[in-house]
Every structure is written in structure tokens, then in C-alpha cells.
SEZAPA-407620 format. One line per field, with one value per residue (C-alpha): x, y, z; chain; residue number from 0; residue in one letter. Coordinates in steps of 0.2 Angstrom, whole numbers, always signed. Example, Ala and Ser with C-alpha at 12.3 -4.5 7.8 and 13.67 -1.06 7.14 Angstrom:
X	[+62 / +68];
Y	[-22 / -5];
Z	[+39 / +36];
tivo	[A / A];
ronu	[0 / 1];
zakol	[a / s];
//
This chain:
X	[+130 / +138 / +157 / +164 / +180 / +192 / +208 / +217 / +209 / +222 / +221 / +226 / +231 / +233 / +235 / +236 / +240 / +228 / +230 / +221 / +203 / +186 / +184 / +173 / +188 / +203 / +217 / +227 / +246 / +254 / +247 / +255 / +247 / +253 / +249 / +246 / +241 / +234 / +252 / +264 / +268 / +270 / +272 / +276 / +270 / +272 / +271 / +269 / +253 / +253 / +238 / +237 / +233 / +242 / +244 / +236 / +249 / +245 / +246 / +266 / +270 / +261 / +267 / +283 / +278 / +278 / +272 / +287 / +291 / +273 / +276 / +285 / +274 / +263 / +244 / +232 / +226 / +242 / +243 / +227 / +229 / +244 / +234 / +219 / +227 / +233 / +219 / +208 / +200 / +208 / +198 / +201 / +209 / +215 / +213 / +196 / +194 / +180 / +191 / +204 / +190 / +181 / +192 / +203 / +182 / +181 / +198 / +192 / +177 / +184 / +194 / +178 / +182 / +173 / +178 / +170 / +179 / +174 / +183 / +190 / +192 / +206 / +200 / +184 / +191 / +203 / +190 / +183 / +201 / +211 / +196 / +200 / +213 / +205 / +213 / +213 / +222 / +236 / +248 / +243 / +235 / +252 / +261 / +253 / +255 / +273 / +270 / +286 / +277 / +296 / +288 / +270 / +260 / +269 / +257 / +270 / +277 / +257 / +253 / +266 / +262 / +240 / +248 / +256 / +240 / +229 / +241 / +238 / +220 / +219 / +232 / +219 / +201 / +199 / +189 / +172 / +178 / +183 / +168 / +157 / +168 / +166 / +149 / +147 / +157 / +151 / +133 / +131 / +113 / +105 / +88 / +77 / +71 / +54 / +58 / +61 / +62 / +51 / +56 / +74 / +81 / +98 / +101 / +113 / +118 / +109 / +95 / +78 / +59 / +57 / +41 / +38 / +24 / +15 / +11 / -5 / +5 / -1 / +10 / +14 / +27 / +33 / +52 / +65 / +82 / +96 / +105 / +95 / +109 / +112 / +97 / +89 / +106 / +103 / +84 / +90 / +104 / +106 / +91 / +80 / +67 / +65 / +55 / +40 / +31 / +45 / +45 / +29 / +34 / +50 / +38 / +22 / +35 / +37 / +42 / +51 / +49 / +63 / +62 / +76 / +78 / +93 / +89 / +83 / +74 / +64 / +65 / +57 / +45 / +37 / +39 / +27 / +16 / +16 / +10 / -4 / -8 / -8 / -10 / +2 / -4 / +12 / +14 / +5 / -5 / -7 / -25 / -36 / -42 / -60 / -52 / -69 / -59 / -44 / -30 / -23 / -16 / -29 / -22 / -29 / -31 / -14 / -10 / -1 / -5 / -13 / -19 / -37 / -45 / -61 / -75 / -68 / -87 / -84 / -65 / -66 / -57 / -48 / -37 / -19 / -13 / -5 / -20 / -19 / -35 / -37 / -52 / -58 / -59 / -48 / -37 / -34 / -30 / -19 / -8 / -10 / -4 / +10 / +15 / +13 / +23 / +34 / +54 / +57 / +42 / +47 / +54 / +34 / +24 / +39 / +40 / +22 / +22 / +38 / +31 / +14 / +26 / +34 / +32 / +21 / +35 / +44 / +29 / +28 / +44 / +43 / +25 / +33 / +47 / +35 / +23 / +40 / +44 / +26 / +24 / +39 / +34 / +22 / +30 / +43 / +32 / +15 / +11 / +18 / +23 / +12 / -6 / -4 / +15 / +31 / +46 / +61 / +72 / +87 / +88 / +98 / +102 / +90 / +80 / +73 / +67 / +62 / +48 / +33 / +18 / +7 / -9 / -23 / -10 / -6 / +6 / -1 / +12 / +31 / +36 / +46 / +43 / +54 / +59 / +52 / +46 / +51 / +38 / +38 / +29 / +25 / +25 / +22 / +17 / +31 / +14 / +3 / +1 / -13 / -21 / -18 / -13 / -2 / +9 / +12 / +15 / +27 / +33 / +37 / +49 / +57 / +62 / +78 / +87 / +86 / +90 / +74 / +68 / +48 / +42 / +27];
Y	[+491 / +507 / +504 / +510 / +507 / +509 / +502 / +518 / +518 / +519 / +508 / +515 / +501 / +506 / +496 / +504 / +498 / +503 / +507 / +493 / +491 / +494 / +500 / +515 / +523 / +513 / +528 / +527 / +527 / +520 / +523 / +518 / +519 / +512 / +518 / +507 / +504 / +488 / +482 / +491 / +503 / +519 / +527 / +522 / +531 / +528 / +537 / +536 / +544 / +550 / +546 / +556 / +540 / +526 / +509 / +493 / +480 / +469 / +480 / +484 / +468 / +463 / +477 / +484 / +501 / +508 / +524 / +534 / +530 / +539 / +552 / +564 / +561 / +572 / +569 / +562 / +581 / +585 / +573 / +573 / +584 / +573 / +557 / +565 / +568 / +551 / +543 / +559 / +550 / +530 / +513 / +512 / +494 / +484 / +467 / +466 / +484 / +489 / +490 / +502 / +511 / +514 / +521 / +531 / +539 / +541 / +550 / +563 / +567 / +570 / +583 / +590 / +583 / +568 / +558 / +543 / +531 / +516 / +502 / +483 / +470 / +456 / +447 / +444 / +445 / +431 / +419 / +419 / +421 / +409 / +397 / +381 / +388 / +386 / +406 / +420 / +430 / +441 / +427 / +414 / +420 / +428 / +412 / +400 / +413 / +415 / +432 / +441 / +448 / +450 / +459 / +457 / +469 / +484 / +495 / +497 / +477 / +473 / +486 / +480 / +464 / +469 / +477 / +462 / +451 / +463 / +462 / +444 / +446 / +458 / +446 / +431 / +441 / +452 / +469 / +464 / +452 / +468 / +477 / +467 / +466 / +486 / +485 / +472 / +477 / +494 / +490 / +502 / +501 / +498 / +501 / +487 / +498 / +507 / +510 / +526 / +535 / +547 / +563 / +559 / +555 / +549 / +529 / +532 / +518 / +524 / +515 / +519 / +511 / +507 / +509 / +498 / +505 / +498 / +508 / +517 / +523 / +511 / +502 / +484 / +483 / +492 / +486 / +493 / +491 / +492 / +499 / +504 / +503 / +488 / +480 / +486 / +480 / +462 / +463 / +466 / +455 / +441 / +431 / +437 / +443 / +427 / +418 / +420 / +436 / +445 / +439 / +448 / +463 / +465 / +459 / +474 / +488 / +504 / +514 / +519 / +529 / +530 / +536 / +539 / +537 / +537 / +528 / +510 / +506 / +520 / +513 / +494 / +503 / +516 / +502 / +491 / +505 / +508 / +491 / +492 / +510 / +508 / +490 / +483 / +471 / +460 / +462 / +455 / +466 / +462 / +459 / +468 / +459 / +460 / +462 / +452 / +447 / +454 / +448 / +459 / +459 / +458 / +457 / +442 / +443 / +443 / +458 / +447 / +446 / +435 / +436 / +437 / +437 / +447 / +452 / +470 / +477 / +472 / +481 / +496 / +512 / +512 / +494 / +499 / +487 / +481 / +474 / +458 / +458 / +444 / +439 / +423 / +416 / +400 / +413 / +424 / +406 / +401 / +418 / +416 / +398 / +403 / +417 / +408 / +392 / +402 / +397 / +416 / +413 / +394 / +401 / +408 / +395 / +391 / +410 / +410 / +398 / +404 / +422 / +416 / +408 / +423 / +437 / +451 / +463 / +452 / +447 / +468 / +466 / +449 / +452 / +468 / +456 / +443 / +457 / +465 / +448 / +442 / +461 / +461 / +446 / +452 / +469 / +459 / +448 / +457 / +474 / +490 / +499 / +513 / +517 / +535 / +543 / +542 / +532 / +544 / +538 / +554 / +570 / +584 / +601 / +611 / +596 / +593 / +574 / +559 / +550 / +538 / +542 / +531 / +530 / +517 / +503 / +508 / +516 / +531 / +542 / +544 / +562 / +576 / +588 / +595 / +589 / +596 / +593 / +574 / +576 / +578 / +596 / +603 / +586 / +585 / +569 / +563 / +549 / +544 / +524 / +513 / +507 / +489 / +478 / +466 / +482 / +490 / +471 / +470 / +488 / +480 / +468 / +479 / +490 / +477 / +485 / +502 / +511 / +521 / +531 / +529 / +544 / +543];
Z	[+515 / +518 / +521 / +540 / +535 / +518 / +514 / +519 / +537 / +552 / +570 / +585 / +596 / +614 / +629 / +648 / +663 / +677 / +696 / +701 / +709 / +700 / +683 / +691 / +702 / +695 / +686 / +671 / +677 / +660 / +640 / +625 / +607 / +592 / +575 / +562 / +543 / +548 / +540 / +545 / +560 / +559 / +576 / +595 / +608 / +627 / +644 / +662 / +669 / +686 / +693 / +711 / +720 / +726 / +717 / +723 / +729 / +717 / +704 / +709 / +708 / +691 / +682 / +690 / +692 / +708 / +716 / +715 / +697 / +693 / +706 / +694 / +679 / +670 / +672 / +659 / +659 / +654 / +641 / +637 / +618 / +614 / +617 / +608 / +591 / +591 / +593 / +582 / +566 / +569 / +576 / +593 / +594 / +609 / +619 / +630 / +620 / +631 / +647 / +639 / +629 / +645 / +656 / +643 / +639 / +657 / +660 / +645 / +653 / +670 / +662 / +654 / +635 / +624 / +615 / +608 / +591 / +582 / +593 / +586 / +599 / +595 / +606 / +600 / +581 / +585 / +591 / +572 / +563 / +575 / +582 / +595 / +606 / +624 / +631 / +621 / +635 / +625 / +632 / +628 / +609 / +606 / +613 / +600 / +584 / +589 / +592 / +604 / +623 / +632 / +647 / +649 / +659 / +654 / +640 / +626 / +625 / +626 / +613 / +601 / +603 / +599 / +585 / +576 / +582 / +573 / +558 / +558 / +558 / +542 / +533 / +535 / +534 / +519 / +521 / +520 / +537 / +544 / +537 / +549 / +564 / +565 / +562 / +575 / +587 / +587 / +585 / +569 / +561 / +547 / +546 / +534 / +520 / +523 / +542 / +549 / +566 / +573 / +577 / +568 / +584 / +583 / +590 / +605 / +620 / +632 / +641 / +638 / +630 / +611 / +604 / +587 / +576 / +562 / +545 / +553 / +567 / +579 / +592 / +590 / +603 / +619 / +624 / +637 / +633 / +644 / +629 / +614 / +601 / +607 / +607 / +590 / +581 / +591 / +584 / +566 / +564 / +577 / +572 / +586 / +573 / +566 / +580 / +588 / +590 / +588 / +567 / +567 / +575 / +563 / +547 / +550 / +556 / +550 / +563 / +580 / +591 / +607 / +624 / +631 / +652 / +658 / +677 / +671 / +684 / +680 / +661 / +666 / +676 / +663 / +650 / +661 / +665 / +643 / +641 / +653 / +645 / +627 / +626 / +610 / +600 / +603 / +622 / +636 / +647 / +665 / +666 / +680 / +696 / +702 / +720 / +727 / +742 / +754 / +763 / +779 / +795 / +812 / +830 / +840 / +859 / +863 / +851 / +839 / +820 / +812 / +792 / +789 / +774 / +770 / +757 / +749 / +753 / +772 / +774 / +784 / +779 / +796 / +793 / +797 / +787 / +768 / +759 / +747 / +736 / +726 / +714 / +726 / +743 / +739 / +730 / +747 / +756 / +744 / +747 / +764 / +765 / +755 / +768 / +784 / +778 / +771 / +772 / +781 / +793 / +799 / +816 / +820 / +827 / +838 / +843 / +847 / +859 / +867 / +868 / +877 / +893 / +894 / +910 / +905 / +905 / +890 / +882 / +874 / +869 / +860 / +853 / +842 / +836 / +830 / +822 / +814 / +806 / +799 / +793 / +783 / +774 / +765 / +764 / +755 / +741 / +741 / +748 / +747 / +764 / +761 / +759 / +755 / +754 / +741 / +736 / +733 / +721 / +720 / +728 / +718 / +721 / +731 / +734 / +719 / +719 / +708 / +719 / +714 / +723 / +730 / +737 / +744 / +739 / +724 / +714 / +706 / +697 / +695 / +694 / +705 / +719 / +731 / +749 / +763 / +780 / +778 / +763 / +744 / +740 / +722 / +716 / +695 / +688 / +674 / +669 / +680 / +681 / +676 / +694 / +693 / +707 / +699 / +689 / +710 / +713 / +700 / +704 / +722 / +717 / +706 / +720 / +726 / +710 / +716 / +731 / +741 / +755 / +760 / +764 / +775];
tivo	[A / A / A / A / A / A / A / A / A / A / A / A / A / A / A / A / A / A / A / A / A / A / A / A / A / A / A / A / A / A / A / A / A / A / A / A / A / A / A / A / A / A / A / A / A / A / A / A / A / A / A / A / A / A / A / A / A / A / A / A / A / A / A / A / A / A / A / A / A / A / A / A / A / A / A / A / A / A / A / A / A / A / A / A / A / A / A / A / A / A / A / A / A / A / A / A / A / A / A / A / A / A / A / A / A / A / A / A / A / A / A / A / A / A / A / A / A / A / A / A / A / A / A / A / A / A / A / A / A / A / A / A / A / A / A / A / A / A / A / A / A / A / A / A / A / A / A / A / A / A / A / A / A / A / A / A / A / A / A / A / A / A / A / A / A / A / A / A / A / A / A / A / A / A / A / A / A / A / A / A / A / A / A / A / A / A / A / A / A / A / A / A / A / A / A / A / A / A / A / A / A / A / A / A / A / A / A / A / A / A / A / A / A / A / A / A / A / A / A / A / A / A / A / A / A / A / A / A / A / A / A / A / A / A / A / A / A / A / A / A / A / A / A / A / A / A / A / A / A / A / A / A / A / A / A / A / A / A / A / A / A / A / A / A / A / A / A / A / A / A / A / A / A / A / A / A / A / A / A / A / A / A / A / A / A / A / A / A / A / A / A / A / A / A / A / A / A / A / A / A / A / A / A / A / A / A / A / A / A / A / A / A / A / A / A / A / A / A / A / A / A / A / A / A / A / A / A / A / A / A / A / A / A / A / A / A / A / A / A / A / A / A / A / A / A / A / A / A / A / A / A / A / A / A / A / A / A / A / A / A / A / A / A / A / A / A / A / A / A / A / A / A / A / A / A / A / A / A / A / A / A / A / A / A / A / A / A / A / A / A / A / A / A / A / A / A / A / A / A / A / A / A / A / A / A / A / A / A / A / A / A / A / A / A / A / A / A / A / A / A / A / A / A / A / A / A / A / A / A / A / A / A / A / A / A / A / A / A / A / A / A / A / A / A / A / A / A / A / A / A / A / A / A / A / A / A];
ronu	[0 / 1 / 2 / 3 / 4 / 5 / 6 / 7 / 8 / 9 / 10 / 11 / 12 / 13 / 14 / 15 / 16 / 17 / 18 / 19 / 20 / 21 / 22 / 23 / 24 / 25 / 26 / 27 / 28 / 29 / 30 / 31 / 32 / 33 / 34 / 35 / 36 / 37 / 38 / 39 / 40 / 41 / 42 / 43 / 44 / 45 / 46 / 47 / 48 / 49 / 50 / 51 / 52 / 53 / 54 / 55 / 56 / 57 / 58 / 59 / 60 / 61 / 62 / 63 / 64 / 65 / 66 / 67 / 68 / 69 / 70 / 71 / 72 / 73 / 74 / 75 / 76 / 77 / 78 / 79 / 80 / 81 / 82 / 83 / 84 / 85 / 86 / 87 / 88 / 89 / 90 / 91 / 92 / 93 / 94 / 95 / 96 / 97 / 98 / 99 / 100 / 101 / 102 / 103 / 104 / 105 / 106 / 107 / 108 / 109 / 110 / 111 / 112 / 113 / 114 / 115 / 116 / 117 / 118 / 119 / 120 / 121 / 122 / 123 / 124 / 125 / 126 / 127 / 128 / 129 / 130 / 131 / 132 / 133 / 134 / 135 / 136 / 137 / 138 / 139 / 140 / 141 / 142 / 143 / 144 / 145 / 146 / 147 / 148 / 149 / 150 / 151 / 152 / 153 / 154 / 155 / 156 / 157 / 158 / 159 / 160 / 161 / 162 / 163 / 164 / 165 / 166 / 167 / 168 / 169 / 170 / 171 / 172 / 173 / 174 / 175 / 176 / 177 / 178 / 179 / 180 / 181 / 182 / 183 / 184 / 185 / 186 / 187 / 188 / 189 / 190 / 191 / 192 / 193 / 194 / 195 / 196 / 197 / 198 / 199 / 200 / 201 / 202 / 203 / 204 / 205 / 206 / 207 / 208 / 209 / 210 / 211 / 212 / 213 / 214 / 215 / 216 / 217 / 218 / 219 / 220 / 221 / 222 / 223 / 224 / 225 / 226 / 227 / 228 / 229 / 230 / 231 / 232 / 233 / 234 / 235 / 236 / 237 / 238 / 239 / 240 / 241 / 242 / 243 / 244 / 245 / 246 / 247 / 248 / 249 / 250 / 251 / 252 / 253 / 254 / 255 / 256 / 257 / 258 / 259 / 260 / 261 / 262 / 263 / 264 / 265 / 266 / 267 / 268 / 269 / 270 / 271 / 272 / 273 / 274 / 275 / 276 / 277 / 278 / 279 / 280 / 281 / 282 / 283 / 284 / 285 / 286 / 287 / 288 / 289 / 290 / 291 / 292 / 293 / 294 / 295 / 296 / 297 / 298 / 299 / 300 / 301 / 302 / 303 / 304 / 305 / 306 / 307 / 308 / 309 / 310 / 311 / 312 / 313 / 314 / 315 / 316 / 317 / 318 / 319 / 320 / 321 / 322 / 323 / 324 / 325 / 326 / 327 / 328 / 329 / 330 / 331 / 332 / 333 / 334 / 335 / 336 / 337 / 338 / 339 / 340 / 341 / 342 / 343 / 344 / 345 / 346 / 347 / 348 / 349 / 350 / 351 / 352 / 353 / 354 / 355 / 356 / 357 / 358 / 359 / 360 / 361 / 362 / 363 / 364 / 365 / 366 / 367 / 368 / 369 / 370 / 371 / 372 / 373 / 374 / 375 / 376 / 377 / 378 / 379 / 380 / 381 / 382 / 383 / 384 / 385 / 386 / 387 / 388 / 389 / 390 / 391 / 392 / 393 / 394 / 395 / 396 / 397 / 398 / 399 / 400 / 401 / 402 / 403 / 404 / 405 / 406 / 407 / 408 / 409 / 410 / 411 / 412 / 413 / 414 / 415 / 416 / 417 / 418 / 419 / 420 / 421 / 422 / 423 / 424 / 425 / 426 / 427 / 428 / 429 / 430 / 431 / 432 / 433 / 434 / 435 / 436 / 437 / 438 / 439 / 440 / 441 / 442 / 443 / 444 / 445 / 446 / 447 / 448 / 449 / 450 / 451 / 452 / 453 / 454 / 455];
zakol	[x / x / x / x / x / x / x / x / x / x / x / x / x / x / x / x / x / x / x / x / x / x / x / x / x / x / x / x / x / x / x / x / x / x / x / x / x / x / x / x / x / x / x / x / x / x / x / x / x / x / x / x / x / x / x / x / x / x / x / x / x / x / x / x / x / x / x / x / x / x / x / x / x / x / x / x / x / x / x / x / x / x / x / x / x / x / x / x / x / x / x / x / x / x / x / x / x / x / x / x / x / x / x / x / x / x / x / x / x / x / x / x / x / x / x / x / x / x / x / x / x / x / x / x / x / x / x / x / x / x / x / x / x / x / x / x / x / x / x / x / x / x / x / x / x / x / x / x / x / x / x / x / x / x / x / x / x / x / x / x / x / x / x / x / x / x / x / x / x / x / x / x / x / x / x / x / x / x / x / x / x / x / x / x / x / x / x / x / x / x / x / x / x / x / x / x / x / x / x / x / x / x / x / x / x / x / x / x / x / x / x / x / x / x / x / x / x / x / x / x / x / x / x / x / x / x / x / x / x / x / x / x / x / x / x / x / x / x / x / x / x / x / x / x / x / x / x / x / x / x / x / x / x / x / x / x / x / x / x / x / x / x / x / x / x / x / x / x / x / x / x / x / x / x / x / x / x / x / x / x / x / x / x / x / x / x / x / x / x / x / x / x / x / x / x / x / x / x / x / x / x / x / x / x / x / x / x / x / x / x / x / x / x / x / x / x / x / x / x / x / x / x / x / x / x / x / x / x / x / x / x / x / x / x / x / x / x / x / x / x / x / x / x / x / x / x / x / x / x / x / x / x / x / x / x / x / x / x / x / x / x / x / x / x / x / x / x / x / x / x / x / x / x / x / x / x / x / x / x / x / x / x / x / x / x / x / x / x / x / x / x / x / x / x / x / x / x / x / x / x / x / x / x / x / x / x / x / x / x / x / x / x / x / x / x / x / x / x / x / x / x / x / x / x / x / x / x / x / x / x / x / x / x / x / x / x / x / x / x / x / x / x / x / x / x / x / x / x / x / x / x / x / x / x / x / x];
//
């Protein structure tokens, strides 16, 4: 194993206190970083952060620090070149290191600057140095080693007190226990030997499809990773390998090929669509229906819906309806069972008969309430919205969008055009999806994890 760390490495132990709020808009208002040999200390540093917005309540009262104590104080721009050389070139150490690590990335970038650093968490080395206690909090760890926290809450007192936690960590694990909590923690591959990448991309944490390939080149596997680093370092050393399909997998490999996409709905979606494309020997495909039979909305003589269910050779063009097609008659009734007695549908039959005593003048009304709610039903759990037309994703500048089109029920590419005339114009295919029912049912149900505009 190549070593990520030598006995002369330095630890930059930082702790800051936040404004309060989310971790997406929540501000740095205090810093301080400690720099250590992993034995002794070898600098302090602290400051206040003025953070040009105002501190949650509960924040005040935690910490102490009030909106006119940061009032004065330089901003993290400000102090951005003395924070950056002191944490230049050290591991990035802290408790729950993620949330610090986070924000302080975060509050570079918003000034225009990266940074990234190889990262220890103490929390999660403490677990396996210091095991049984039932809190790990920096309290109540620091509490039970006899470690001094005289004012919790406030970044220096909770960095000092990191610092001589981690230096209890590296008295009891020697460097190869270390050795493996960087890797670990920071996801750092190694590739088995024989296996390569194509194209010599570089593994990032970014979401995105891996494609596994034997030694002829051929796919045995399609995956979507939320993040790829992470997921490939969990397939190589967590055991996941080990079982199943995915022993084989690991066992016939040879290569990888990664596609990055950023958006991961838009990463599931491809992925699924990969599957059905190239058809890996290791994944399941979803199988193509005959589509003897349908399942659509007519209007009885009361002009309210009703599901009826047809021979696809007997559907005419002009239904103004979402289609179900199904593979069998009992299979069409089984769907149609399952809709009509449906938890969201109960209050129907009820609605019916209360809608057929009604005046003529209230009946219009009621009739398109009841059509809304049976419609949106199967909008909901089978059909898509649209027989011809496009989901927009995002819109950026000059109205350049990401859009799926779709056409006679299905979803036929995913690709971008530019908005127009409530429309999407210039449209260019990214990949074009295989025109399977089940893969735009799928598609369907995916869409709750993304926000949308139908386009009709």
C-alpha cells in the first residue's frame, strides 16, 4: 500500500462555530486551528469571523457570541490567505470533520478559491480506539478520558481539546492504524492489480454511472453512484464484492469506464436507460411487453370517467387519454382493480352518488372534480401526462434547457433546447431511450426526486 501519511505529517485541528441554520447558508463567525505533530502543539490560532448576517438565537445563547462582538471583525475573505497557509499541506482534523470541512470548502469557494485536504475525523477514530462508551459528543468523549473543555462551544477551548483527543488516538494506534483511517475516511483508492481506467480519468466524488468491463472490453455491469469515489472504494474494500453477483463482477473485471453527471436524477435515469441499451451480463433488464391489451379513461353518459380496457388493435388515434398497456386482459383488470380501490380513490363511489343528485348547474362543477381526482391517479402510479410534449428539468442563461421528450407515452430522449413559446425549440438529443414501457414507468416514479415543468 502506498503510504498517505509519514511520521513527520502535521494535523490541522479546527473547530468553528457556525451562525446557525442549515449547513447550505449557515456562515462561519468564529475559526481557530491548531497545529499539531500528532504530539505536541505547535501553534494556536483563533479569530472571530464577521459573517454579514445575523446569529440565530439559539446560537447566542450556546456560544456566547453575539451580533455585535462579530460586528467589527474582518471576513473570512479577509482571512482567508492566513487560514489557507495553515491549513496548506496538513490533514484536515476535527470532530464530525465533515461539517467543518464543508462549510470552511464552501466559504473558499464563495470567495472564488479551492481548497480540498485529506480529512481525520475523531469522532469516527475514537469509536475503534476508545469503544463502549454510549456518546462520542466532544463532551462527553473528553469527559470520560479526562480531557480539559472549560468552555464548550467556543472554537478555540473545542480545538484544544480535538487536539489532545487526537493525541490520545495516535499514542494507542500506531501508523499503519492511522494509515487506514485516512484511507478510509477519505475514500482513497487502490485499484486490484490488472484493472485500469478508461480514458485515464481521475476518480473524483461526484455522482455519475460506472461501467464495469471484462477483458474483451465487454460490459458486465452498469452502476449509478451517488458518489463514485465513494462507491468504488466501498466495492473494493467493504466486502460488498464478496457476495452474489457482485463477487463475479469484481472476479472478470478489467476495466472502468466513468461517466460523470452531475444532476443524479439525471444519473439513475441514463443508468436505467444503459441497462436496457447494452444489456450487461450482471444486470437485469426490464423485459419488453407485448402491449396486447390497454387501459384508458372513457366518459360514461353522465360525462364522468370510467377505466376501460381494450385490444391495442381496436385503440383509436384520437383517445385523449394516458394509456396502460399491459400484455393480457386479466393483467389490464388487475391494474384496474388496483386503481379504483385504491386508498386515494375511496371517497369516489361516495362522490358519484352525491354528484348524480345534484342540480344541473352543480353537477359540471362536481363532474370535473371527480375526473381531476380519478385522473391524477393514474398520472400518479402509471402513465405519464403527456402524449407528445417535454419535462423541463433547468433553465439557465438565455434559456438554454435540460428537457426529456416524450412522445405517444413514452419517454423518447433526454437532451437540451432552448425555451420558447412555452415550447422547447432546437432540441438535441444527449441519448435517446430505449422505448420500453416499464423504463417511462420507472422514469415516472422517478420524477418525486426532482422538480419539473410539463410542457405541452
Amino acid at each position: 500500500m502506498n503510504n498517505v501519511i509519514s511520521n513527520s505529517q502535521l494535523y490541522a485541528v479546527v473547530d468553528i462555530e457556525t451562525t446557525g441554520g442549515t449547513p447550505a447558508v449557515t456562515k462561519i463567525m468564529e475559526i481557530a486551528i491548531v497545529i499539531t505533530d500528532g504530539k505536541k502543539i505547535l501553534h494556536e490560532y483563533s479569530t472571530l469571523i464577521n459573517p454579514n448576517r445575523t446569529i440565530d438565537s439559539f446560537v447566542k445563547r450556546l456560544t456566547g457570541i453575539t451580533d455585535e462582538m462579530v460586528a467589527t471583525q474582518p471576513s473570512f475573505e479577509d482571512k482567508a490567505l492566513e487560514i489557507v497557509e495553515l491549513l496548506s499541506d496538513k490533514i484536515f482534523v476535527a470532530h464530525n470533520v465533515d461539517f467543518d470541512y464543508n462549510i470552511v470548502k464552501r466559504e473558499f469557494l464563495e470567495i472564488g478559491q479551492a481548497f480540498e485536504s485529506q480529512k481525520l475525523c475523531t469522532v469516527k477514530s475514537s469509536r475503534k480506539v476508545f469503544p463502549g462508551y454510549s456518546s462520542y459528543s466532544l463532551g462527553n468523549i473528553t469527559q470520560h478520558l479526562g480531557i480539559p473543555l472549560p468552555n464548550a462551544h467556543r472554537a478555540l477551548d473545542d480545538t484544544m481539546a480535538t487536539t489532545h483527543l487526537l493525541h490520545m488516538i495516535l499514542e494507542r494506534g500506531d501508523l499503519a492504524f492511522l494509515q487506514e483511517e485516512i484511507k478510509e475516511q477519505n475514500h482513497i483508492l487502490e485499484l486490484p492489480e490488472g484493472w485500469k481506467i478508461n480514458h485515464g480519468l481521475e476518480v473524483l466524488n461526484t455522482s455519475g454511472i460506472v461501467y464495469f468491463h471484462d477483458e474483451n472490453g465487454d460490459i458486465l455491469s452498469i452502476e449509478m453512484a451517488k458518489n463514485i469515489q465513494r462507491f468504488l472504494y466501498s466495492f473494493l474494500n467493504k466486502d460488498i464484492h464478496k457476495e452474489g453477483n457482485a463477487r463475479k463482477v469484481f472476479a472478470l473485471t478489467k476495466t472502468l469506464t466513468l461517466d460523470y453527471v452531475k444532476d443524479v436524477f439525471k444519473a439513475e435515469v441514463k443508468m436505467l436507460n444503459e441497462i436496457q441499451v447494452h444489456r450487461p451480463r450482471f444486470n437485469k433488464v426490464m423485459k419488453p411487453q407485448s402491449d396486447h391489451f390497454c387501459l384508458y379513461f372513457k366518459k360514461d353518459e353522465h360525462n364522468m370517467l370510467y377505466l376501460n380496457i381494450v385490444k391495442k388493435s381496436n385503440l383509436r388515434d384520437q383517445i385523449d387519454s394516458p394509456i396502460i398497456f399491459t400484455n393480457s386482459f386479466r393483467s389490464a383488470e388487475k391494474i384496474k382493480q388496483k386503481i379504483i380501490h385504491s386508498q386515494d380513490l375511496d371517497a369516489l363511489p361516495g362522490m358519484k352518488k352525491m354528484i348524480l343528485k345534484l342540480p344541473e348547474e352543480l353537477k359540471k362543477i362536481k363532474v370535473n372534480e371527480y375526473n381531476d381526482l380519478f385522473q391524477s391517479k393514474l398520472f400518479k402510479d402509471y402513465c405519464c401526462e403527456l402524449a407528445n410534449g417535454f419535462f423541463v428539468f433547468s433553465i439557465h442563461s438565455d434559456n438554454e434547457v435540460e428537457a426529456v421528450l416524450l412522445e405517444n407515452h413514452y419517454i423518447k430522449a433526454w437532451g437540451q433546447g432552448v425555451l420558447a413559446n412555452n415550447s422547447v425549440e432546437s432540441f438535441r438529443s444527449e441519448f435517446d431511450f430505449d422505448e420500453n414501457q416499464k423504463l417511462t414507468r420507472k422514469f415516472i416514479h422517478l420524477l418525486p426526486k426532482t422538480s419539473y415543468k410539463i410542457i405541452k
